[in-house]
N, C-alpha and C positions, 0 to 999 in steps of 0.2 A: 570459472564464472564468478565473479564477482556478487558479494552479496548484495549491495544497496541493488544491482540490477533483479536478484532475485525476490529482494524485498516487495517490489513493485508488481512483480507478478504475482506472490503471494496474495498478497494483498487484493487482486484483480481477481486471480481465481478464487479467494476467501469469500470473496463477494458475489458471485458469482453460486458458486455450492451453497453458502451458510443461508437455512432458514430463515425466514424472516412473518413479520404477523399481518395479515391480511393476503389479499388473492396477489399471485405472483404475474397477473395481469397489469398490478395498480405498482407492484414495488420498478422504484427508479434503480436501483442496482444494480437487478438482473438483468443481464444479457452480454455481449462482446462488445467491448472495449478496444481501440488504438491509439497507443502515443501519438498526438500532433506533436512534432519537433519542431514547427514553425512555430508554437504555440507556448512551448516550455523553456524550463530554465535551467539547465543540468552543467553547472560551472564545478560539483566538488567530482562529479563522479557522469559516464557516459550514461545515455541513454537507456535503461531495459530492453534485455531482446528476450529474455524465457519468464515464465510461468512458476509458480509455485503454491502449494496449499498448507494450512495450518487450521487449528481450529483456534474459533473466539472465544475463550473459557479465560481469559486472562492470564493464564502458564506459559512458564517457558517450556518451548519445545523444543528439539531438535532445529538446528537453521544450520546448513552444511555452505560454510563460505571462509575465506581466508582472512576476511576482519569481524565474523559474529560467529558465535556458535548457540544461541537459542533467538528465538521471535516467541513474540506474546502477542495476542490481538483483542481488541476489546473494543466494541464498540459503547461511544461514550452516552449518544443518542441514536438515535433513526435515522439521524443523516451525516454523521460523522463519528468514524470510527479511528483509531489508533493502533499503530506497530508498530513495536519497542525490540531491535535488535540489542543483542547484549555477546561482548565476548568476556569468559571469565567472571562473567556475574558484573563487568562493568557495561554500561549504556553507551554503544557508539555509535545510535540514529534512532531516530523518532518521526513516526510518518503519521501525519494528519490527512485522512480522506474522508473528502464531500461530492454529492451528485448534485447538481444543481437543480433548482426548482423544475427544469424543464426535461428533465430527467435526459440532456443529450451530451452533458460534460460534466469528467469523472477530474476531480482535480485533487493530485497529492502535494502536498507539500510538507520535504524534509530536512528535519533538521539534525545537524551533527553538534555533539557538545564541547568536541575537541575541536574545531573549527568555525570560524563565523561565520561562513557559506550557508546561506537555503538555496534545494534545489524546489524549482515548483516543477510538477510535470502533469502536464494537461494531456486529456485521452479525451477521443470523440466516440461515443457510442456506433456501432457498427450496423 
């Protein structure tokens, strides 16, 4: 399984588990998420099919894939958070996630350092 696919799920389910402040009634976050592929843009690398969790403490962690071997997640604000795959202590993807005001799209976009490529990929809440 490739990482950037796993990255994405990470990231879904990271969001999905991790705490957050006020009633989990009001957080736009929580809940299931689906790729819209009409909707993204995934030119460096295919689409996500599986899931993954990590915690947001800002550390690298374990990230079991053939181009990273740790994820860090950190959210920057309330509504956009970051994960930073690294193999070898070097950075090869940076993923920026935001919910949108209406809380019914989950929109990542990544970037790799070794390549000009951004992938965007848009999820509809479920």
């Amino acid at each position: 399984m490739n990482h950037r696919m796993m990255l994405v799920g990470a990231v879904l389910t990271a969001f999905v588990l991790a705490p957050f402040h006020g009633a989990a009634q009001t957080n736009t976050w929580i809940g299931s998420w689906k790729i819209n592929l009409a909707k993204s843009k995934c030119d460096h690398e295919p689409a996500p099919k599986s899931d993954y969790s990590a915690k947001y403490d800002n550390k690298d962690g374990p990230f079991h894939s053939p181009s990273g071997d740790t994820i860090s997640l950190e959210r920057e604000s309330g509504d956009v958070t970051t994960a930073t795959v690294k193999k070898a202590g070097k950075v090869v993807s940076t993923t920026s996630t935001s919910v949108s005001t209406d809380g019914k799209t989950l929109t990542q976009t990544v970037r790799y350092p070794d390549n000009a490529k951004t992938d965007v990929r848009v999820h509809d809440r479920q």
